[in-house]
N, C-alpha and C positions, 0 to 999 in steps of 0.2 A: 504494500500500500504506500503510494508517494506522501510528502509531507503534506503537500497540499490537501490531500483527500483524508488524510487522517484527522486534521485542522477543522476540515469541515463538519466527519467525523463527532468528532468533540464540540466543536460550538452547536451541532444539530443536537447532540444528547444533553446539553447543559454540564459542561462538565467543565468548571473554572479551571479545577487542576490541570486543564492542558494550557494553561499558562504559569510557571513555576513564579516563586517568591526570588528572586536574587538580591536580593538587601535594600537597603533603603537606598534613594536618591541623593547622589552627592550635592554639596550646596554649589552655588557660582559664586562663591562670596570673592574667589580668586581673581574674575575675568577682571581685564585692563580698562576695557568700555564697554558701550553697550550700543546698539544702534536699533531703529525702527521702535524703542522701548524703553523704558525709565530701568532701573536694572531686578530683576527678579529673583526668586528665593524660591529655595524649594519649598520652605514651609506656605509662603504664601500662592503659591501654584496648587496647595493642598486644595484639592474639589476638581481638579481637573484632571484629563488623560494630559500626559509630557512626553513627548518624542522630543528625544537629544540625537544632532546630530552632528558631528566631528566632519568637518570640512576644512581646505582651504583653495582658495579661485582657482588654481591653475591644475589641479588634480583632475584629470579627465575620470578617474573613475565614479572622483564624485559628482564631477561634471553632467556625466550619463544617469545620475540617479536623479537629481534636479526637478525636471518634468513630473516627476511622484510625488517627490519634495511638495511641490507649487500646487501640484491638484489637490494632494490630503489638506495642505491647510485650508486654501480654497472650499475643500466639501464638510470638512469638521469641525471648523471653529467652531462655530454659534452652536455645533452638537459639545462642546466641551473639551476640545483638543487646543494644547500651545504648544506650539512647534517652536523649538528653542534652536537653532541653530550657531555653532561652537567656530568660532574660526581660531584655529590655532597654525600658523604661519609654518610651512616645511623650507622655505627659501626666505633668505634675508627680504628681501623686498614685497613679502608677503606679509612681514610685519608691520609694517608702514600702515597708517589708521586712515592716512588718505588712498593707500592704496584700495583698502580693502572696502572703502565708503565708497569709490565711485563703481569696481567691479561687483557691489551686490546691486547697489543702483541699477547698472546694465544685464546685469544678470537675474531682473526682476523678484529679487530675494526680497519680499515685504514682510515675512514673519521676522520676530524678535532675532537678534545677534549677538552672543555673547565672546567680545573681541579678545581672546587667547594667548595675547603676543609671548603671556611670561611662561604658558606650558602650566599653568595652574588648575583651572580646570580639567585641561587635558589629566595631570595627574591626579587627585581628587577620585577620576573617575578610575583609575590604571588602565587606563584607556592607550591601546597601539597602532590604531590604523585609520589612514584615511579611504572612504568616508567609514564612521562605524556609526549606526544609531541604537537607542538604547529608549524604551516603553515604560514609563514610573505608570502604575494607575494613583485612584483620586486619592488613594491614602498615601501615597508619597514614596511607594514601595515600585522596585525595576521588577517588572515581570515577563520582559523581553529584550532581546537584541540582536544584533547581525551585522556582520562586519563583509565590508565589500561590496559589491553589485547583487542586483536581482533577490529573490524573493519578493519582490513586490506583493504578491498575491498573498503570502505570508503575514507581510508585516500590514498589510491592510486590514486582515482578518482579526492580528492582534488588535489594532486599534478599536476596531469595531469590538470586538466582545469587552476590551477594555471602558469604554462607551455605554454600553449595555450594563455592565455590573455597575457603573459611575451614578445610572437610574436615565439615561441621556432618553427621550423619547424619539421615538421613528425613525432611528439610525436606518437609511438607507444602506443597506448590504451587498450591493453591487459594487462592482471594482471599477476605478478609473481605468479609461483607458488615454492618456495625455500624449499628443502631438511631439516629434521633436523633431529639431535641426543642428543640422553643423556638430558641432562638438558634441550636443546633446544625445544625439542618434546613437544606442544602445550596437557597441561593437558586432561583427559578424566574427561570431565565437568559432566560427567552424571554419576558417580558415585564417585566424590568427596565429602562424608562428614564429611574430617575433616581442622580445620581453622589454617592458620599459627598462632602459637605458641611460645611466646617469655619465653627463661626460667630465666634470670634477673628479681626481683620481682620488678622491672619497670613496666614493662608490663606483667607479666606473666598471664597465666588463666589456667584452667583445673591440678593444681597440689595438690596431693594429701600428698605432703612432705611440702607443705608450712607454716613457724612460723615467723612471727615475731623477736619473742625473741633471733632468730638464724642468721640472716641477718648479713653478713659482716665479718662471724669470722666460722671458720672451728666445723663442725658438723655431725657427726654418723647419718646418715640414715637410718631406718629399711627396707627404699621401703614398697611397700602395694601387698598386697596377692590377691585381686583381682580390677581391674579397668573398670569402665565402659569405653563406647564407649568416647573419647579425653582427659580422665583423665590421667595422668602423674606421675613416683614418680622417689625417686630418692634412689638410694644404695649403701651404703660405707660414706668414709669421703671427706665432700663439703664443698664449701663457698660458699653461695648465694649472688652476689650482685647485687645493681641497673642494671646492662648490663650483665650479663652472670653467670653462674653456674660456678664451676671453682671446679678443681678436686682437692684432697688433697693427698689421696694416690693410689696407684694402686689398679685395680679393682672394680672400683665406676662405678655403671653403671645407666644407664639412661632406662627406660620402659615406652613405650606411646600405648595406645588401640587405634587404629586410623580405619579408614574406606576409604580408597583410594590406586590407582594403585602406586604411587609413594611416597617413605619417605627421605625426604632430608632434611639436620642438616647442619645450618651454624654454621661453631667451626674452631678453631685456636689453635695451640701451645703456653703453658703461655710463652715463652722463646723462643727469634729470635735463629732459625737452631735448634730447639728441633725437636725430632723424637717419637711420641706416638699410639705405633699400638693398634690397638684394632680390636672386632670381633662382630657381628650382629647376633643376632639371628630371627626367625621370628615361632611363636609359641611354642618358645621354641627350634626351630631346624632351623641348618645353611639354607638359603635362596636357593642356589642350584640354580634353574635357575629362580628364582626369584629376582637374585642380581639385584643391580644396578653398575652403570660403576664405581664405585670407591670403590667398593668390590670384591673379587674372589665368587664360586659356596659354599665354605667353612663359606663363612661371614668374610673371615680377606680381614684389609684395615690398611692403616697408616694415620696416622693426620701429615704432615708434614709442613701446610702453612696453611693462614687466607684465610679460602673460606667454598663454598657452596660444599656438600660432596651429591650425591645421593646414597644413601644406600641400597633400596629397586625400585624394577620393578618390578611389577608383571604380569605374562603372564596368570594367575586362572582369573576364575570369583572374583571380587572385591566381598568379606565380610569383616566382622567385623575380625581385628586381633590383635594380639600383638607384638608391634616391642620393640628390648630390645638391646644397644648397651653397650658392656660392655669395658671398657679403662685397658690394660693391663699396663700401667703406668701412672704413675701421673703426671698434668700438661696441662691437657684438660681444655679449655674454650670453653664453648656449649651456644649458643646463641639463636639459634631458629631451630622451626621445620617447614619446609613447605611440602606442599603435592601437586598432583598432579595426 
């Protein structure tokens, strides 16, 4: 019997125990600031269902969840749902309180926000992953969570019986079904082979320009002449450091062999209000209608802010290819590669 069907199962028999006790709700007395909201407590949320949810802007996986995000608050408020959304910063420039005011702005984020910059919340909760949410009912007690993508049907179902034991009347028990675009668009899981990619020799894997001896101070890149399927390199003059690739002169380009429908590069301008266009290629030739939404059919795109950029879409049958983004000026910080 799948989860789902057991879920339904149990909400059909009345049977609360299919939602366990996991301890009580951590407070937010930790967060930095607060946005869309005066700042809140878990004591005072008492009477209400609380979905917590651990974000930060440029994370495409919680990017793809968003759309569920937006409708649940949307369909449950006035039934007694606060969606608490957690921003707790994974890259320096995600900590920035402007940054992350005007990407909920754009990213139509209008439930409450609790701004995370110092990792307090995030701890409070022992909280490890972006995104992860977490279900307190009206007594102030977590009685669900899940970490990662999908389940949607799952944690909708939680909410709703959570709802229903709260005393919420005519909880509508049908499931959203929410629209998306661009980044939001729920990956094609069935022929993703390749794994987000941090290019900081922090975390980096798959790179075929990688030394030691060159970490932290600008270096001549040859790039490599041919790359297996998620190997990486790199060309022109870089700085490698612990958090990001960082461009030295124009023309340094970046090549990943990848295996998936979507290629998206979170990177930033080294210099607040700097302008760094660049252009995409994809086997060697402009992407054309295999762009993504933050390129034209040619492959040119600008770097003008700290975000997550999709560069590739592809409408082909998924194979093995070569994506290769080349920086017409210097002053790129490239951070990681995800796919989808």
């Amino acid at each position: 019997m799948s989860g789902i069907v057991r879920s339904i199962a149990h909400r059909l028999a009345g049977d609360a125990q299919a939602l366990p006790d996991e301890g009580r709700l951590p407070s937010f007395d930790r967060a930095t600031a607060w946005l869309n909201s005066p700042p809140l407590t878990a004591a005072g949320l008492r009477g209400r269902v609380v979905l917590v949810d651990f974000w930060t802007y440029t994370c495409v996986n919680w990017l793809r969840t968003l759309p569920y995000l937006r409708a649940w608050h949307e369909k449950y408020a006035a039934a007694g749902l606060t969606v608490v959304g957690v921003h707790t910063p994974e890259f320096g420039f995600e900590g920035e309180l402007d940054n992350v005011t005007a990407h909920a702005r754009a990213l139509g984020v209008e439930y409450p926000i609790a701004v995370d910059t110092a990792y307090g919340v995030w701890d409070d909760f022992a909280n490890h992953y972006w995104p992860a949410l977490y279900l307190a009912d009206a007594d102030g007690r977590l009685r669900f969570h899940h970490f990662g993508e999908g389940e949607y049907a799952m944690t909708e179902m939680a909410i709703q019986q959570l709802l229903v034991e709260a005393g919420a009347k005519n909880v509508d028990l049908g499931l959203v079904m929410p629209d998306a675009a661009g980044l939001e668009v729920a990956a094609d899981w069935a022929t993703l082979r390749s794994p987000e990619t941090y290019l900081g020799y922090g975390q980096s894997s798959g790179s075929l320009s990688e030394d030691a001896a060159f970490y932290n101070r600008p270096h001549l890149y040859s790039g490599a002449d041919r790359l297996g399927r998620n190997a990486w390199s790199l060309t022109g003059e870089w700085t490698v450091a612990r958090h990001a690739a960082l461009l030295d002169e124009p023309g340094g380009r970046i090549s990943f062999a990848f295996h998936a429908r979507d290629v998206n590069l979170v990177m930033a301008p080294r210099a607040e209000g700097a302008v760094v266009p660049f252009r995409v290629l994809l086997d060697g030739r402009p992407p054309e209608r295999s762009q993504g939404t933050d390129v034209d059919g040619t492959g040119s795109g600008v770097l003008d802010s700290p975000n997550t950029y999709q560069l590739i879409r592809q409408l082909d049958p998924i194979v093995d290819r070569v994506f290769e983004i080349e920086f017409l000026e210097r002053g790129a910080e490239a951070y990681c590669f995800t796919f989808g």
